[in-house]
C-alpha positions as CSV (number, residue, x, y, z in Angstrom):
1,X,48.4,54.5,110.0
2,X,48.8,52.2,107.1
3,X,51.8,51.1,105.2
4,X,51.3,53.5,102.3
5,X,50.0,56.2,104.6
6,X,53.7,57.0,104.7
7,X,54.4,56.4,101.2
8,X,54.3,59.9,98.7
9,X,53.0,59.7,95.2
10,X,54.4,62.3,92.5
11,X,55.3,62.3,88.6
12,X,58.8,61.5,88.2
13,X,61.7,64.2,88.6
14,X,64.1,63.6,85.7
15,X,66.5,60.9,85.6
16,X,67.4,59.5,88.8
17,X,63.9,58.7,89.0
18,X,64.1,56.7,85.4
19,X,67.5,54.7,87.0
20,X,65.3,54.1,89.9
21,X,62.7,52.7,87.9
22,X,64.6,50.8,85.6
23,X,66.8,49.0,88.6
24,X,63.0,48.7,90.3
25,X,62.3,46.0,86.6
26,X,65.2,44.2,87.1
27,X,64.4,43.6,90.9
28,X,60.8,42.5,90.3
29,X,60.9,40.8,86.8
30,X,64.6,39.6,87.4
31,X,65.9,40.8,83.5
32,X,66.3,43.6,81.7
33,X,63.9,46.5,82.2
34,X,61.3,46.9,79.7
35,X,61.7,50.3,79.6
36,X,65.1,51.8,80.5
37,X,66.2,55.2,80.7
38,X,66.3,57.1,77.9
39,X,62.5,55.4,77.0
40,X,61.2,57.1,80.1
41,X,62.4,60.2,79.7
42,X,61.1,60.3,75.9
43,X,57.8,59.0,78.2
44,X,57.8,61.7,80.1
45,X,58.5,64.5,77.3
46,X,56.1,63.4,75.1
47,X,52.2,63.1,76.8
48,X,53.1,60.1,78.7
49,X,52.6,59.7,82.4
50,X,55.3,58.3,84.9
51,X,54.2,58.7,88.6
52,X,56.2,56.6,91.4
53,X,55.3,55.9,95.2
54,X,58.4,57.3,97.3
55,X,59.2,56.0,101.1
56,X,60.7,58.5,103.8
57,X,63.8,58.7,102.3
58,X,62.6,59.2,98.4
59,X,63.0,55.3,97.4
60,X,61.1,54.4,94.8
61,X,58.9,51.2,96.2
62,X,56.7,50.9,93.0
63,X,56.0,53.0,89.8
64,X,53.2,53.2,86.9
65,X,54.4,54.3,83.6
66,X,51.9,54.8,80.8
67,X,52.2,56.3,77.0
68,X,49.9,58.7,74.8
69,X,48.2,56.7,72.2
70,X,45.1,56.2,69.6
71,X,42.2,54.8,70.8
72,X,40.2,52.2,69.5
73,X,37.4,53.2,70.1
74,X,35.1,56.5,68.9
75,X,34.0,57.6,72.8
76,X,37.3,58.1,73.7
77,X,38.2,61.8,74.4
78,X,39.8,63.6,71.3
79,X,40.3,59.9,69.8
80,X,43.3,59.6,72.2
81,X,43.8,57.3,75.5
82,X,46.4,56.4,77.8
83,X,48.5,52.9,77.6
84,X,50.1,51.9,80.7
85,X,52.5,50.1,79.8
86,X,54.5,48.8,82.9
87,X,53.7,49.2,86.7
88,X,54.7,47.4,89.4
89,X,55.4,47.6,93.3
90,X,58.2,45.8,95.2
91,X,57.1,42.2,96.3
92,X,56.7,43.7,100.4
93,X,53.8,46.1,99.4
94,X,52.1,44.1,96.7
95,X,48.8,44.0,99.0
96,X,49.6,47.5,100.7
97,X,47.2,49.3,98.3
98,X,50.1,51.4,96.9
99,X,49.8,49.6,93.4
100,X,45.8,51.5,93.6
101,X,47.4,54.5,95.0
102,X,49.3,54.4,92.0
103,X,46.9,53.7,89.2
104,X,44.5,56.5,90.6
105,X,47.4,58.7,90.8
106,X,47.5,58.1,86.8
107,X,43.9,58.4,86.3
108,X,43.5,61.9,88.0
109,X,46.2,63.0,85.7
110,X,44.5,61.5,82.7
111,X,41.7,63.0,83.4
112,X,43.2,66.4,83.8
113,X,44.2,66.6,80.5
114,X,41.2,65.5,79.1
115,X,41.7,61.8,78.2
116,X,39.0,59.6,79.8
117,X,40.2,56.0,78.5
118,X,43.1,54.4,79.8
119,X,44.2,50.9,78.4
120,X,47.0,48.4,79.7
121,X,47.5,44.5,79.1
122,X,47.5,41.8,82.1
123,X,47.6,37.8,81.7
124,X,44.4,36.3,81.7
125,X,45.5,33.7,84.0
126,X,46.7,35.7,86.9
127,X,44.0,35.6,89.5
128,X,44.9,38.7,91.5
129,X,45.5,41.0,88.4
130,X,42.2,39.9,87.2
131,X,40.6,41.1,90.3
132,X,42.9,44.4,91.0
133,X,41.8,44.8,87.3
134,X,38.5,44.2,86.6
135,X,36.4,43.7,90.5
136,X,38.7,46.4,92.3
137,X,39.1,49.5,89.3
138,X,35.8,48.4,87.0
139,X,38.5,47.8,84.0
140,X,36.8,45.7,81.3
141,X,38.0,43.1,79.0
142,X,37.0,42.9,75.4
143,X,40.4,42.6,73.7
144,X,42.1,38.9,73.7
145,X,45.8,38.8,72.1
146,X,47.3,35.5,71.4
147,X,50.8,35.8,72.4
148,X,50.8,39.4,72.7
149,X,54.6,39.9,73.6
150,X,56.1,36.8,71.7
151,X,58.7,34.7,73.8
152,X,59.6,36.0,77.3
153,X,62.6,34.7,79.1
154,X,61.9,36.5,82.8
155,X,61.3,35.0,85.7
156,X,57.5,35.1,85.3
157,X,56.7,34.8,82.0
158,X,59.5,31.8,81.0
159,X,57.8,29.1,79.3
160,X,54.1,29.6,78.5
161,X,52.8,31.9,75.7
162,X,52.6,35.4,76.2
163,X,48.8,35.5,76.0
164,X,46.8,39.2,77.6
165,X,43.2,40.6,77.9
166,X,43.8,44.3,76.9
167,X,42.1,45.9,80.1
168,X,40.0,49.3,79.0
169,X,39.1,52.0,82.2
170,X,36.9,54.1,80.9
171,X,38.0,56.5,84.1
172,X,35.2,59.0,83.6
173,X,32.4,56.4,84.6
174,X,31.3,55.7,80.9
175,X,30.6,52.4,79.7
176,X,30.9,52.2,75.7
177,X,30.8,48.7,75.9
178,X,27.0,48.4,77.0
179,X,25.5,49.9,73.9
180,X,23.0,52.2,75.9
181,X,21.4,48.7,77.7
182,X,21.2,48.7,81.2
183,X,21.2,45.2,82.0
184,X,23.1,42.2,80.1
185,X,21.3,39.9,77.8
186,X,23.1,37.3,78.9
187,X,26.3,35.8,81.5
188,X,28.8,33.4,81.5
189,X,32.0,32.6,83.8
190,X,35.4,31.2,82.7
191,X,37.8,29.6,85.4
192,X,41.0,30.2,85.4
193,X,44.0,29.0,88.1
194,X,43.5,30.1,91.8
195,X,47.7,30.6,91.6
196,X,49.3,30.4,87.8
197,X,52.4,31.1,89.4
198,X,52.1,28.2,92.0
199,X,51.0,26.0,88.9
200,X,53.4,26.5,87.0
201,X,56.3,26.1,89.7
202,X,54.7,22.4,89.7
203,X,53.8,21.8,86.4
204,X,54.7,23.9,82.9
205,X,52.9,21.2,80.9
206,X,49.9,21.3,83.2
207,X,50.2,25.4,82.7
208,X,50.1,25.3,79.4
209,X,47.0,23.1,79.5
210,X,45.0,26.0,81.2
211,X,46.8,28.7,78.7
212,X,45.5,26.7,75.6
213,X,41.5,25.2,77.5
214,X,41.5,29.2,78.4
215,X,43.1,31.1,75.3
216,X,40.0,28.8,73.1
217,X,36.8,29.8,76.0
218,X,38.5,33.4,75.9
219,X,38.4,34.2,72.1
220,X,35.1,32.1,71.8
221,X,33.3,34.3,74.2
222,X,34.8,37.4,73.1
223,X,33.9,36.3,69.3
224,X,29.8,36.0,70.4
225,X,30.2,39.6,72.1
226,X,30.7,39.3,75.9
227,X,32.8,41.5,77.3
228,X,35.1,40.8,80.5
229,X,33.6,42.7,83.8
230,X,34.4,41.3,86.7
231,X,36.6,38.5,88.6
232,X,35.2,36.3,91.5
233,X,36.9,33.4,93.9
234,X,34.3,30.7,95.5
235,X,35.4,27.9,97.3
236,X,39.1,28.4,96.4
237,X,38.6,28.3,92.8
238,X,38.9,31.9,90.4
239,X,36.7,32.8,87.9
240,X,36.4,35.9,85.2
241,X,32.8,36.9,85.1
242,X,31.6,37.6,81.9
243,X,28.5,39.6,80.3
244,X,26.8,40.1,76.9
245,X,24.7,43.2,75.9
């Protein structure tokens, strides 16, 4: 039995479940949640989703909160997608699979009520998003935004520009971005830090080198049509894998 074999998923149950959630963003981001209480519950009345992974006891150990919103793009199912806005999992079960557990969780109820796209936004620069992303659920990347959240003072974010791919999952199998071609006309890999974190624990400036060498390969590539498909580490260096069609 694994670690999350124990662990139950469900939509959240009111608004114990929102405290639980919000005191669950100021544990793992170490500030003010993102989205407190009242947010969720407008979340949750009006065609968002907001599922949680419970222990034993009903602790919430890691949650996935997304809202209804306009797509950006014409295959998307009534013209409307999901946006995840926040998830997370408690630092002890961060490679216990219950952050997937969670995402399919959303996608199946997504998909239930007809919306095939779900979108969210992850930093470029993070070596396991990038691959929980865009190797482990087949999200895509074609979407760069400088600075997308402006200044953030949490413990994560402090000090380097708010810069995120906006990850698509096209959760019904399509793939828009291909335009009917079955194979790419051509590849290309960016690197990006084996640990930002790490990095920038030892170095902001030298952080902040990689978020400006990056931020111009990223909106380059992106501007000459490849698209963000995949995330690969070789010899102890991480790369995005790119592709044009």
């Amino acid at each position: 039995m694994t670690m999350t074999d124990q662990i139950h998923i469900r939509p959240f149950d009111g608004l114990p479940d929102c405290h639980a959630c919000a005191n669950l963003q100021r544990l793992i981001w170490g500030g003010e949640p993102t989205m407190d209480e009242a947010l969720l519950l407008v979340v949750m009345r009006h065609g968002g989703i907001a599922i949680g992974g419970f222990d034993a006891q009903n602790t919430m150990l890691g949650f996935a909160v997304s809202i209804l919103s306009t797509a950006h793009d014409p295959h998307a199912n009534r013209g409307l997608s999901q946006h995840s806005h926040i998830a997370a999992v408690l630092p002890e079960y961060k490679s216990s699979g219950l952050g997937a557990r969670l995402k399919l969780a959303q996608k199946d109820v997504a998909l239930a009520r007809g919306i095939n796209l779900m979108t969210w936004t992850f930093d470029p620069l993070e070596s396991l998003n990038a691959a929980f992303n865009l190797r482990k659920l087949g999200a895509i990347g074609r979407v760069y935004l400088v600075n997308a959240y402006g200044v953030m003072d949490d413990e994560l974010n402090r000090g380097i520009p708010s810069d995120r791919f906006e990850a698509e999952w096209w959760m019904d199998g399509s793939q828009p971005w291909r335009n009917g071609a079955q194979t790419p006309s051509a590849k290309m890999e960016i690197e990006i830090p084996l640990d930002f974190q790490a990095l920038k624990r030892k170095s902001l400036d030298e952080a902040l080198a990689w978020r400006m060498k990056t931020r111009a390969q990223f909106l380059a590539a992106l501007g000459d049509g490849y698209v963000a498909v995949g995330h690969a580490i070789r010899d102890d260096r991480s790369f995005h894998l790119l592709e044009k069609y």
